[in-house]
Structure formats: structure tokens, C-alpha cells
PyMOL Python script that loads the backbone (N, CA, C, O; Angstrom):
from pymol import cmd

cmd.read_pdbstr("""\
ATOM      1  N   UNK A   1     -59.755 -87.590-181.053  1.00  0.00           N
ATOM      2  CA  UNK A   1     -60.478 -86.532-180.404  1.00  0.00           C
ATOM      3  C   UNK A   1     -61.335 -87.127-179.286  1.00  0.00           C
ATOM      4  O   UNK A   1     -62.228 -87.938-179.532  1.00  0.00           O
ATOM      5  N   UNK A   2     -61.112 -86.804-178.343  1.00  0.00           N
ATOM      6  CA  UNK A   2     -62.095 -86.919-176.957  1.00  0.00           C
ATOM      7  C   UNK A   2     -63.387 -86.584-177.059  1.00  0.00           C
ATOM      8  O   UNK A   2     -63.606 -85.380-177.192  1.00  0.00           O
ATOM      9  N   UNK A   3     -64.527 -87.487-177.029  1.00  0.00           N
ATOM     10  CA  UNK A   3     -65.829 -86.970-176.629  1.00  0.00           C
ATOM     11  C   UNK A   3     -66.162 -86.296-175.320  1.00  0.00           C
ATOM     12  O   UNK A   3     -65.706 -86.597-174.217  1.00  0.00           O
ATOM     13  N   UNK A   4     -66.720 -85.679-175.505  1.00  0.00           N
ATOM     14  CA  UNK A   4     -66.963 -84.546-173.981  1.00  0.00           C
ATOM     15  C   UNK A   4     -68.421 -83.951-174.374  1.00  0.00           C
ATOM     16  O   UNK A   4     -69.044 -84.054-175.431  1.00  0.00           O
ATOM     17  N   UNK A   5     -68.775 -83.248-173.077  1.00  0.00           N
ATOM     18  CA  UNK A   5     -69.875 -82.185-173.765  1.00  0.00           C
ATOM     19  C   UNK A   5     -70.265 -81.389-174.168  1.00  0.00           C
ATOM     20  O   UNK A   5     -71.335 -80.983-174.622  1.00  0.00           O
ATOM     21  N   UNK A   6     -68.552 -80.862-173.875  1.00  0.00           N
ATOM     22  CA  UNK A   6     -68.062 -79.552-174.816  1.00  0.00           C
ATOM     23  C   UNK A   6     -68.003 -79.830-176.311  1.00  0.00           C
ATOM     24  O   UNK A   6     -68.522 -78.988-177.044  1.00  0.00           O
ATOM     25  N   UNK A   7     -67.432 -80.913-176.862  1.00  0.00           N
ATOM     26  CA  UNK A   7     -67.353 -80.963-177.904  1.00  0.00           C
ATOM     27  C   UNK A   7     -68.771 -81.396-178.702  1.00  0.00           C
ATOM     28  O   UNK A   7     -68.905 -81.195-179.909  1.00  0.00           O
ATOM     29  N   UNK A   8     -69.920 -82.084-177.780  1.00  0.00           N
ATOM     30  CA  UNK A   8     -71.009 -82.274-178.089  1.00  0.00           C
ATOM     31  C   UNK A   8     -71.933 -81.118-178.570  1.00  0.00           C
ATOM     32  O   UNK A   8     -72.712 -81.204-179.519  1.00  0.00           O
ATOM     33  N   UNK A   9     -71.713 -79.876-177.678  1.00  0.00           N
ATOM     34  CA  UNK A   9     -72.676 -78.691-177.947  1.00  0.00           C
ATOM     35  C   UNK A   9     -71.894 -77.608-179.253  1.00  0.00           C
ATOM     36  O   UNK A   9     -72.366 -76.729-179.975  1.00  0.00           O
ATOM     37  N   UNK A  10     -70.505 -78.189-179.105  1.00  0.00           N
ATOM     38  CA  UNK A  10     -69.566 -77.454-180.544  1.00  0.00           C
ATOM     39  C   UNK A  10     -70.627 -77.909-181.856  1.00  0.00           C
ATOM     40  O   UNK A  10     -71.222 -77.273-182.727  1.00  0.00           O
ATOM     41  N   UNK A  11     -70.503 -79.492-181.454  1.00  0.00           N
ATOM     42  CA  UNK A  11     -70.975 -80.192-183.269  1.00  0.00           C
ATOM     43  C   UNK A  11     -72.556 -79.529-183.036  1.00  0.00           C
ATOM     44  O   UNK A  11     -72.784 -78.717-183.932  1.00  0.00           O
ATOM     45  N   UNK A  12     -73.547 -79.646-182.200  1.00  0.00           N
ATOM     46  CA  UNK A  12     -74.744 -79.108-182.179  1.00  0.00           C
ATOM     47  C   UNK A  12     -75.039 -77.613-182.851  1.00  0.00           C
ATOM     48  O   UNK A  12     -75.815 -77.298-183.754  1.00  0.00           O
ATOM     49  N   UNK A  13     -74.230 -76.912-182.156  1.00  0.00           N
ATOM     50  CA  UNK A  13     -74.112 -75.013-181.903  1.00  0.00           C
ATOM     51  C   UNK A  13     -74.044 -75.015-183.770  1.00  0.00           C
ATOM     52  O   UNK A  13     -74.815 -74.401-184.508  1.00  0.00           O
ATOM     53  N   UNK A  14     -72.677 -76.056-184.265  1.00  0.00           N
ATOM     54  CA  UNK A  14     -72.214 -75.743-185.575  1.00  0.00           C
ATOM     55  C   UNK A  14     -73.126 -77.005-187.066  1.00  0.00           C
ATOM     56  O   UNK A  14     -72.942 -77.193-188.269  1.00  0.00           O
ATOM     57  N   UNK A  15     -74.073 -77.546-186.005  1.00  0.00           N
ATOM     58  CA  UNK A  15     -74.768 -78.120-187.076  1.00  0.00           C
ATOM     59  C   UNK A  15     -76.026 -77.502-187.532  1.00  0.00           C
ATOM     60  O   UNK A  15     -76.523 -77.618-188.652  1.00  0.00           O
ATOM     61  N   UNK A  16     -76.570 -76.698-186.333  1.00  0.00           N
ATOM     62  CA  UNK A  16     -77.610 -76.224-186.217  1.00  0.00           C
ATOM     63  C   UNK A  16     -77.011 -74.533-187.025  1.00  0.00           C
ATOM     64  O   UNK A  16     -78.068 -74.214-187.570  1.00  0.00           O
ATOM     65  N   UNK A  17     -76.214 -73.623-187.301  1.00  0.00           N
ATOM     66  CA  UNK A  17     -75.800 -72.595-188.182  1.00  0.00           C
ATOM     67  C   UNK A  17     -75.689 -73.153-189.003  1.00  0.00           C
ATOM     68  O   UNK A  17     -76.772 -72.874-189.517  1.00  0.00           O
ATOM     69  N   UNK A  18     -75.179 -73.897-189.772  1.00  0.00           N
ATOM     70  CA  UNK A  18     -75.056 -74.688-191.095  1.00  0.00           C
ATOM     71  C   UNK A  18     -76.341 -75.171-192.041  1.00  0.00           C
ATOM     72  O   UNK A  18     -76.547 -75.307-193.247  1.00  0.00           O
ATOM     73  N   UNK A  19     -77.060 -75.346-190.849  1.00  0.00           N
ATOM     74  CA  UNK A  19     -78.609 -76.156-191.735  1.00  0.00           C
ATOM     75  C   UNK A  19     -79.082 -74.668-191.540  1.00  0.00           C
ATOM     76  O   UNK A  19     -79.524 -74.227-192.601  1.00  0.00           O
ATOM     77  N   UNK A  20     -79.117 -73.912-190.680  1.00  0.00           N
ATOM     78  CA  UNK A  20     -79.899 -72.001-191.156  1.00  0.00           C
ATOM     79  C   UNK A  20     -79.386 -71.630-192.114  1.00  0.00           C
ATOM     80  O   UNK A  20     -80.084 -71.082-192.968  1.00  0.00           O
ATOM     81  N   UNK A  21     -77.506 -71.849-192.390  1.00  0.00           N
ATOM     82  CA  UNK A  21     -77.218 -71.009-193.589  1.00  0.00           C
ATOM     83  C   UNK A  21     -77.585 -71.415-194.718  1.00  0.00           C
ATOM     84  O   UNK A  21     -77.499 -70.679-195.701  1.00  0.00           O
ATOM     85  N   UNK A  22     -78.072 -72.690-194.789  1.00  0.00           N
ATOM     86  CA  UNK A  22     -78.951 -73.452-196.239  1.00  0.00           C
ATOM     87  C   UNK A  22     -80.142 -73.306-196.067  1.00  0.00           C
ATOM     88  O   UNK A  22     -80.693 -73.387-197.164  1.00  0.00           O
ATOM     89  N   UNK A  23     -80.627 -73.188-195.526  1.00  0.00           N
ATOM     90  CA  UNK A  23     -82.154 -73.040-195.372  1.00  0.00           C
ATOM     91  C   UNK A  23     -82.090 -71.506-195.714  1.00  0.00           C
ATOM     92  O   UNK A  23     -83.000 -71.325-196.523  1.00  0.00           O
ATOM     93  N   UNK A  24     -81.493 -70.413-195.496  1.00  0.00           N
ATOM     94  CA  UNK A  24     -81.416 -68.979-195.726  1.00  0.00           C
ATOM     95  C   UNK A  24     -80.909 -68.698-196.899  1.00  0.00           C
ATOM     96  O   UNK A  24     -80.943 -67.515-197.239  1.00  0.00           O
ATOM     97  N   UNK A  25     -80.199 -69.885-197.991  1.00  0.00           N
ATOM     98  CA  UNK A  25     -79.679 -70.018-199.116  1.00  0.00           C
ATOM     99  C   UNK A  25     -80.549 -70.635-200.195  1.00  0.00           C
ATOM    100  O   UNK A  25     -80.563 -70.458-201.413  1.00  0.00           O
ATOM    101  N   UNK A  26     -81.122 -71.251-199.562  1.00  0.00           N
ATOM    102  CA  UNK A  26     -82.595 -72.239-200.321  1.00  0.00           C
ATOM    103  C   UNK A  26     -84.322 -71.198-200.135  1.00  0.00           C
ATOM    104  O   UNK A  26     -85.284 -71.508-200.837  1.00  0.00           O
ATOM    105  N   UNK A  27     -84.380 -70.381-199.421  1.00  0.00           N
ATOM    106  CA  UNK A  27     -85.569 -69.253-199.341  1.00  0.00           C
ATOM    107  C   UNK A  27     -86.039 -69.040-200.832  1.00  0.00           C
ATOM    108  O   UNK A  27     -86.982 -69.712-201.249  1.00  0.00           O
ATOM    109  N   UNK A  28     -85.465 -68.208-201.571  1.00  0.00           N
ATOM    110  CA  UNK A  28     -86.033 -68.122-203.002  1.00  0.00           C
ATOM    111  C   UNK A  28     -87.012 -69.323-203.440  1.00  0.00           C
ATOM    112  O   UNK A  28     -88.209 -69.206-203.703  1.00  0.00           O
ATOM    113  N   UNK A  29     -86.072 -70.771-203.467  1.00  0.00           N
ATOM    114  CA  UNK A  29     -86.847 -71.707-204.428  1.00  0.00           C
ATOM    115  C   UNK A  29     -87.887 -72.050-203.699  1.00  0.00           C
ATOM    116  O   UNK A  29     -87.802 -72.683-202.646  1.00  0.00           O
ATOM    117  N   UNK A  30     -89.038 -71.611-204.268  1.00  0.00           N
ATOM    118  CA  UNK A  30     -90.575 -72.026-203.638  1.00  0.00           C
ATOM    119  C   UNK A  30     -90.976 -73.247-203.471  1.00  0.00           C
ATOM    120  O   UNK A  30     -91.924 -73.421-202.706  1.00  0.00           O
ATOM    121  N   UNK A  31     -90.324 -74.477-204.182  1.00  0.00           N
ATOM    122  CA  UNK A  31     -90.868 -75.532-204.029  1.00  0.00           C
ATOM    123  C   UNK A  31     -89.907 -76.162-203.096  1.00  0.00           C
ATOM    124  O   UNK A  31     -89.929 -77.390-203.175  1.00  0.00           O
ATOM    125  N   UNK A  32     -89.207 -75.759-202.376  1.00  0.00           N
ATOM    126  CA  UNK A  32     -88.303 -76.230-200.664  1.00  0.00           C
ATOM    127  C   UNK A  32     -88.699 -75.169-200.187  1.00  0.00           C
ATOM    128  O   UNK A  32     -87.824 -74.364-199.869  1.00  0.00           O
ATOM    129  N   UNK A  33     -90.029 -74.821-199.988  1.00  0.00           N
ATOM    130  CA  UNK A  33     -90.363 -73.824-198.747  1.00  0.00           C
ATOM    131  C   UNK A  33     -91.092 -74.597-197.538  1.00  0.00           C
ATOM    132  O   UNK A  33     -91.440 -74.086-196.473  1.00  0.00           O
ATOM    133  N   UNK A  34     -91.239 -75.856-197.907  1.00  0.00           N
ATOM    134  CA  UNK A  34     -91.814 -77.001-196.357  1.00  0.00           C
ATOM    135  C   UNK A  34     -90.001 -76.799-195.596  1.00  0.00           C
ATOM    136  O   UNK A  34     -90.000 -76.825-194.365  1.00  0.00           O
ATOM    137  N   UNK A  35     -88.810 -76.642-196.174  1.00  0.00           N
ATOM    138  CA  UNK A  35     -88.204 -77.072-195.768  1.00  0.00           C
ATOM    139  C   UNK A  35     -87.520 -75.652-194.990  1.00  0.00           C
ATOM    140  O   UNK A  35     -87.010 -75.762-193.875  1.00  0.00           O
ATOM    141  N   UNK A  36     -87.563 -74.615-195.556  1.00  0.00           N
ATOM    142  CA  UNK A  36     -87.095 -73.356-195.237  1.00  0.00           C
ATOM    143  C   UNK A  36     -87.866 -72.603-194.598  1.00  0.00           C
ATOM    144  O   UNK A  36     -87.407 -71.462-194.569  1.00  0.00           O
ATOM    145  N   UNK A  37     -89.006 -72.722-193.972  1.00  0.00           N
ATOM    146  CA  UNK A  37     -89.859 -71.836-193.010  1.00  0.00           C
ATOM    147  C   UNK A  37     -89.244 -71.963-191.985  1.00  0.00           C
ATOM    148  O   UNK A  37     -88.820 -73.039-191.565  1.00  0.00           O
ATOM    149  N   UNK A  38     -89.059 -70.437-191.223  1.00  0.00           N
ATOM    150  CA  UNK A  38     -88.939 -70.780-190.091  1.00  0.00           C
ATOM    151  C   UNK A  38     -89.802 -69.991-188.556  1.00  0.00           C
ATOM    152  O   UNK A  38     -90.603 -69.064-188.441  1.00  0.00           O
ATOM    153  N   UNK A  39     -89.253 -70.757-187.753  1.00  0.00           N
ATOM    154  CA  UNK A  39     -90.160 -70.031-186.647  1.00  0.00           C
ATOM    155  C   UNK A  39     -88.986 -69.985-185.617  1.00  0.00           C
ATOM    156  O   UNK A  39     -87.958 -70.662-185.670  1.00  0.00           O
ATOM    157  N   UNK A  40     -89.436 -68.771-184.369  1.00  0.00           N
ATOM    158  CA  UNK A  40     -88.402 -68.318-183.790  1.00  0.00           C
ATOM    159  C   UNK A  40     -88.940 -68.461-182.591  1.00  0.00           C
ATOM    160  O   UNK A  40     -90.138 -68.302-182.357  1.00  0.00           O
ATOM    161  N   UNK A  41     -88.087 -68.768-181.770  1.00  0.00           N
ATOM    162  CA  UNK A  41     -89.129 -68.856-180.220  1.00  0.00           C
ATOM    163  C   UNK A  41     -88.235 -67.867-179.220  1.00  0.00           C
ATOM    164  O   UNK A  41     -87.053 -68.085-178.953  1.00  0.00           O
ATOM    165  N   UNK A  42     -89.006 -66.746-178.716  1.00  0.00           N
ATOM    166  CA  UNK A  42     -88.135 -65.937-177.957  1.00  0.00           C
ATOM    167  C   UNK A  42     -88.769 -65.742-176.628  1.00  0.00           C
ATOM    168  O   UNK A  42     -89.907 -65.429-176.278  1.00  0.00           O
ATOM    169  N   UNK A  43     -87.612 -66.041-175.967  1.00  0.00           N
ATOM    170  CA  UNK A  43     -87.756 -66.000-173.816  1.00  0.00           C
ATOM    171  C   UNK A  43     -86.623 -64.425-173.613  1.00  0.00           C
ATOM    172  O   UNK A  43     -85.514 -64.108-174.043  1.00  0.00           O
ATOM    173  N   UNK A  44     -87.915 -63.619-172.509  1.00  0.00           N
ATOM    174  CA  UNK A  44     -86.786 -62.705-171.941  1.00  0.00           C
ATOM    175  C   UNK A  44     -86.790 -62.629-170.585  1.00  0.00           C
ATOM    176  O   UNK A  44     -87.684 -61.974-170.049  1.00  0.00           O
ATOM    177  N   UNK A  45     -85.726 -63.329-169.737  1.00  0.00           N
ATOM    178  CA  UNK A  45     -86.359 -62.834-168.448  1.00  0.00           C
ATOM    179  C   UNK A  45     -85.792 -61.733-167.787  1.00  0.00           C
ATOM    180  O   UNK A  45     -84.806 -61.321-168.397  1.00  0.00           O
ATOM    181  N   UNK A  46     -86.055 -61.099-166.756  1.00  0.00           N
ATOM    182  CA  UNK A  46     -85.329 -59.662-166.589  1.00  0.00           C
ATOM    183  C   UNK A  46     -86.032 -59.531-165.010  1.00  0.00           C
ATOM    184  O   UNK A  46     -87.216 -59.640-164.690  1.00  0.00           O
ATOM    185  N   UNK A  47     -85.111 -59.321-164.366  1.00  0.00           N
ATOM    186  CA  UNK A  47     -85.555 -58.622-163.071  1.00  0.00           C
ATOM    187  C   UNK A  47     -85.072 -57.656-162.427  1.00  0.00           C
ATOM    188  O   UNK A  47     -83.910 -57.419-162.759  1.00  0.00           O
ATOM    189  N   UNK A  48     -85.639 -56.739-161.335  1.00  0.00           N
ATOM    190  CA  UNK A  48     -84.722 -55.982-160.946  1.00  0.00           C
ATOM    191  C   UNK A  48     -84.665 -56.010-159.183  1.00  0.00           C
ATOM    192  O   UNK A  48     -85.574 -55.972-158.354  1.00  0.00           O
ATOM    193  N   UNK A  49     -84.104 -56.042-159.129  1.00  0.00           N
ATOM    194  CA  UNK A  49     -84.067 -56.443-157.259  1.00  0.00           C
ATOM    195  C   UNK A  49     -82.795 -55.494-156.444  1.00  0.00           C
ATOM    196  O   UNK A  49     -81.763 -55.758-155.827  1.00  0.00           O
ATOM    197  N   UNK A  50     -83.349 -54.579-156.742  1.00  0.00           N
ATOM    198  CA  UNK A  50     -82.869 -53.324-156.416  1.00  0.00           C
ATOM    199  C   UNK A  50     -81.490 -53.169-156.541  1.00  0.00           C
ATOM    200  O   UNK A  50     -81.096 -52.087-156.977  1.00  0.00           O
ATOM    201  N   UNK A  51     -80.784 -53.912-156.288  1.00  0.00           N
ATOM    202  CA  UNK A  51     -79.007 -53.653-156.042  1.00  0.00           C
ATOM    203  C   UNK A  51     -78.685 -54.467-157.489  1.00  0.00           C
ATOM    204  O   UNK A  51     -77.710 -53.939-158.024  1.00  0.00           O
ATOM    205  N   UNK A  52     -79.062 -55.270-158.051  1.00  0.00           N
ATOM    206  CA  UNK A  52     -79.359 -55.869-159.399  1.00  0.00           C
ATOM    207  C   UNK A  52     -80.215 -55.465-159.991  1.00  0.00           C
ATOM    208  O   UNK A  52     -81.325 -55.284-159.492  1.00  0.00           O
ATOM    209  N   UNK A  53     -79.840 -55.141-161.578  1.00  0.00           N
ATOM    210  CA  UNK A  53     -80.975 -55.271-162.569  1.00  0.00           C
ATOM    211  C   UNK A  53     -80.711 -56.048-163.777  1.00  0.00           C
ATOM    212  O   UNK A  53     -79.610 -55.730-164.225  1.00  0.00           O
ATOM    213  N   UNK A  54     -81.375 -57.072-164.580  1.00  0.00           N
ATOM    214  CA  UNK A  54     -81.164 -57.590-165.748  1.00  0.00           C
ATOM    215  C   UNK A  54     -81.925 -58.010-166.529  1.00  0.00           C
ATOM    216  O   UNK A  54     -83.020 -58.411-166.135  1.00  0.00           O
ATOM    217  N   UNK A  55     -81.588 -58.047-167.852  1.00  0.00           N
ATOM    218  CA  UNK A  55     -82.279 -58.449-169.191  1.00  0.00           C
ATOM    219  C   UNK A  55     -81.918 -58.806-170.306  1.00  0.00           C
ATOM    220  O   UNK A  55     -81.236 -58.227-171.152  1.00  0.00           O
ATOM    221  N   UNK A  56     -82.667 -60.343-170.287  1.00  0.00           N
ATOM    222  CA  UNK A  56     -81.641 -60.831-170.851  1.00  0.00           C
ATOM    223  C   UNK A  56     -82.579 -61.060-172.230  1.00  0.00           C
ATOM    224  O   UNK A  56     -83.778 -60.856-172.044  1.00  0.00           O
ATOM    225  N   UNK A  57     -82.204 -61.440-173.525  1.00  0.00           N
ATOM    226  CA  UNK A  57     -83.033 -61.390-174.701  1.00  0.00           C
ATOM    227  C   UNK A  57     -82.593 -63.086-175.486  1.00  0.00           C
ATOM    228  O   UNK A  57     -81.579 -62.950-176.171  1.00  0.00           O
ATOM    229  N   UNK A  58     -82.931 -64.001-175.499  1.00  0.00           N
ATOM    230  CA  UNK A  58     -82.780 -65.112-176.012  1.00  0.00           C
ATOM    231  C   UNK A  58     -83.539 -65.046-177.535  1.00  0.00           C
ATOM    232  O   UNK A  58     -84.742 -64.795-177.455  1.00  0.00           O
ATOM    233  N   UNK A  59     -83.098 -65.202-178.672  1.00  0.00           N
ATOM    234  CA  UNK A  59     -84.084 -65.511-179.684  1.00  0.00           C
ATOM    235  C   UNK A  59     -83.378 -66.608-180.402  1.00  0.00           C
ATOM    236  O   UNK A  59     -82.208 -66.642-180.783  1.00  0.00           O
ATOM    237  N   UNK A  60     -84.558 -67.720-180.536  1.00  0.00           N
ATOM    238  CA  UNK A  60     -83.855 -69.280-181.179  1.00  0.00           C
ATOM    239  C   UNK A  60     -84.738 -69.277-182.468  1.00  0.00           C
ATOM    240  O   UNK A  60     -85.946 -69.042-182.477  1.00  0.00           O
ATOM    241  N   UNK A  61     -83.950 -69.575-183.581  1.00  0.00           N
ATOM    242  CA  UNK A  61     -84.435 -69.312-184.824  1.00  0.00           C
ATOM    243  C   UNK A  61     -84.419 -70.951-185.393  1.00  0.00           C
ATOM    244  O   UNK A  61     -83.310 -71.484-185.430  1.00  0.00           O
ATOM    245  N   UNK A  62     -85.478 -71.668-185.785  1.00  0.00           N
ATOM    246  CA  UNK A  62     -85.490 -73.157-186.129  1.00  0.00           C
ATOM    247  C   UNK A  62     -86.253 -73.057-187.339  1.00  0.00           C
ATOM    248  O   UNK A  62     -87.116 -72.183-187.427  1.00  0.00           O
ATOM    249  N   UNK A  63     -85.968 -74.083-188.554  1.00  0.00           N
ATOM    250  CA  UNK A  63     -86.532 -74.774-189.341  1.00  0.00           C
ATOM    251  C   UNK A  63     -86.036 -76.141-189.665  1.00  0.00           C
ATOM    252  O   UNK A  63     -85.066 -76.722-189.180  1.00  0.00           O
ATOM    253  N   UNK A  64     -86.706 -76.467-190.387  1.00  0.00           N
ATOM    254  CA  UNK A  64     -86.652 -77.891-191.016  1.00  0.00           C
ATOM    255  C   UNK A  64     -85.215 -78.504-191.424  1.00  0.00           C
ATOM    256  O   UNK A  64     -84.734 -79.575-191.056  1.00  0.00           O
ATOM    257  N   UNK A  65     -84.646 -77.505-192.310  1.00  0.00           N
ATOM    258  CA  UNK A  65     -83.005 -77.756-192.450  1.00  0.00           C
ATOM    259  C   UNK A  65     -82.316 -77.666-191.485  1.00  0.00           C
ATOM    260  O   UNK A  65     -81.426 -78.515-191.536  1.00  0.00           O
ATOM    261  N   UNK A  66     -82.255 -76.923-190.415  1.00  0.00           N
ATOM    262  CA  UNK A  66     -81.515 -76.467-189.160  1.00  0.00           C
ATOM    263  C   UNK A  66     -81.749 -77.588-188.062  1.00  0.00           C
ATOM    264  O   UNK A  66     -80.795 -77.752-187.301  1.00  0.00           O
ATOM    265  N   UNK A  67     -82.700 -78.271-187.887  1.00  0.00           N
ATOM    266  CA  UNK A  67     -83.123 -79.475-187.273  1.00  0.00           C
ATOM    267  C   UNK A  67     -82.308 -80.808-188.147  1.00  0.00           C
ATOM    268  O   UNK A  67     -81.660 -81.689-187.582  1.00  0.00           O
ATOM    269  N   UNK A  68     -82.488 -80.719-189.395  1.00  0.00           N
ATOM    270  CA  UNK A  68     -81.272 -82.077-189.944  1.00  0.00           C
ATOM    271  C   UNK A  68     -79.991 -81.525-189.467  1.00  0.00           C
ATOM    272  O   UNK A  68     -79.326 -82.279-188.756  1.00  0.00           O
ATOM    273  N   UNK A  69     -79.597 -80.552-189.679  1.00  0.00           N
ATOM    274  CA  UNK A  69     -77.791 -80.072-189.561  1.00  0.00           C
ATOM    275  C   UNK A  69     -77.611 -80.516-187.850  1.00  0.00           C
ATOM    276  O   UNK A  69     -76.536 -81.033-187.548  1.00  0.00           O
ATOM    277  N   UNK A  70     -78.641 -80.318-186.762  1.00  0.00           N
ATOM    278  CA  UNK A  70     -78.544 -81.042-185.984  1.00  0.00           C
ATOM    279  C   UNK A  70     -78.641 -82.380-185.572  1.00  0.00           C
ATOM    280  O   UNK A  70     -78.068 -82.817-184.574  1.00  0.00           O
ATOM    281  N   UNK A  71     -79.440 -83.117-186.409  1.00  0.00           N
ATOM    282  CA  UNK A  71     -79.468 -84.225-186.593  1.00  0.00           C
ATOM    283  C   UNK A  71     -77.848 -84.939-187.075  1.00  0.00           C
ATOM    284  O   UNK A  71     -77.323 -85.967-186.645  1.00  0.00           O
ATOM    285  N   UNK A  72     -77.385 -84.052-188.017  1.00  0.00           N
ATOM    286  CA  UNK A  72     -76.072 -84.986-189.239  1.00  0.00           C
ATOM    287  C   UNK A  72     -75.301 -84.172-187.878  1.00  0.00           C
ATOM    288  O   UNK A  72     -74.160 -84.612-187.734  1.00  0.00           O
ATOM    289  N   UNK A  73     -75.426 -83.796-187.521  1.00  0.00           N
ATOM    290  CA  UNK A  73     -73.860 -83.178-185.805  1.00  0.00           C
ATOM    291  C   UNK A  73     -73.823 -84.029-185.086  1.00  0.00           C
ATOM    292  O   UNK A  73     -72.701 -84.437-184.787  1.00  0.00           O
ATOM    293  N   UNK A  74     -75.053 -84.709-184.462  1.00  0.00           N
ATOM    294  CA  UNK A  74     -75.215 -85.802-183.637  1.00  0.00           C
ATOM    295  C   UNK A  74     -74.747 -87.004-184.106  1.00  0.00           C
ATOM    296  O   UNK A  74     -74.090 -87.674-183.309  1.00  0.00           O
ATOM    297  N   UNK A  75     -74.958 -87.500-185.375  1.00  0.00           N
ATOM    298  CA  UNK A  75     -74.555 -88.347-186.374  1.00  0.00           C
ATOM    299  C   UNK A  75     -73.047 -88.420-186.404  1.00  0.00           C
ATOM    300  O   UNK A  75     -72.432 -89.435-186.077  1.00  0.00           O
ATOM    301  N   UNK A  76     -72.247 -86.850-186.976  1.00  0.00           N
ATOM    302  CA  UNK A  76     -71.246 -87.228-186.963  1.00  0.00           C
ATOM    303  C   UNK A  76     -70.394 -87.567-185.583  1.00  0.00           C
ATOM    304  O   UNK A  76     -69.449 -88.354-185.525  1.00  0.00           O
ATOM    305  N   UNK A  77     -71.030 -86.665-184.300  1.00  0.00           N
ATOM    306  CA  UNK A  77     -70.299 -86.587-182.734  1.00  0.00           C
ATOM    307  C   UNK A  77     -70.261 -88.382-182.553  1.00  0.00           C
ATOM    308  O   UNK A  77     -69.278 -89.059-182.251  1.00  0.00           O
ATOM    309  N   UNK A  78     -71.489 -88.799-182.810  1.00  0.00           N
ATOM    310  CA  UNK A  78     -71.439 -90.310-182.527  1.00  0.00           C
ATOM    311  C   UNK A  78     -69.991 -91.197-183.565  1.00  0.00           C
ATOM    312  O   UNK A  78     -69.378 -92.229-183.293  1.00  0.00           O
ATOM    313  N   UNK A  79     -69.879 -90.408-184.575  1.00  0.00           N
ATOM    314  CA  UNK A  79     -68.975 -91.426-185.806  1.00  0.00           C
ATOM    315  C   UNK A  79     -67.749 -91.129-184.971  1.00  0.00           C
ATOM    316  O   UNK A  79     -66.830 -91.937-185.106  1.00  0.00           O
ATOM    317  N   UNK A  80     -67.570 -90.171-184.173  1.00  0.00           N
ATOM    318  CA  UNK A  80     -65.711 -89.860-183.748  1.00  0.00           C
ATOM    319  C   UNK A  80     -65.058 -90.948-182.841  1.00  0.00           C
ATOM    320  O   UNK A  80     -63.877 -90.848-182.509  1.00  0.00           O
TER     321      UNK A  80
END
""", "prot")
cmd.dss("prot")
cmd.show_as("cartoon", "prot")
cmd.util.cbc("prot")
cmd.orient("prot")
């Protein structure tokens, strides 16, 4: 498999859903809640310039697990 930066933001995009879907699977147990909080950081920019109008809605959802799953993507992109 070819490294590229396409395939770089694949392992990222899919390490970073993987560590949310455990972290969203791990919520209940209270004593991995350092690890399952999360915080969301949301940008909208939108303008309208008369012959154009747009709006756009970004929301990035991060915790603690979702930051390793990016971490072990980078890990593995480097092992290929």
C-alpha cells in the first residue's frame, strides 16, 4: 500500500470514529469517565455577498479515547 495523504487522513478520519465509538460504549462505567468526557468545538462561517449566500456548520466532537484512536492511526499509517 502506498503512503499518501489521502491514505493518511483515511487512518486519522477512521481512528478518530473508532476511539468515539468506545468512548460512547464506555459512558455508563463511571470510573473511565476521565477517559469518556467529551467536548465539542463548533466553527460556523456564513456569508452572504449578494449573488452568494452560505453556511456552513462544522461540529468536532473530541475526548480522551478519540485522541488515542488517533494516536494508534498514526502508529499504524507509520507501520505500513
Amino acid at each position: 500500500m502506498k503512503k499518501n495523504a489521502g491514505v493518511l487522513i483515511l487512518f486519522l478520519l477512521l481512528g478518530w470514529l473508532i476511539g468515539e465509538w468506545i468512548a460512547t460504549l464506555l459512558e455508563p462505567v463511571a470510573i473511565l469517565s476521565f477517559l469518556t468526557k467529551s467536548t465539542t468545538i463548533e466553527w460556523s462561517p456564513s456569508a452572504n455577498l449578494n449573488i452568494i449566500r452560505y453556511n456552513i456548520e462544522l461540529h468536532l466532537k473530541l475526548s480522551l479515547l478519540s485522541l488515542l484512536g488517533v494516536v494508534a492511526a498514526i502508529w499504524l499509517y507509520r507501520r505500513l
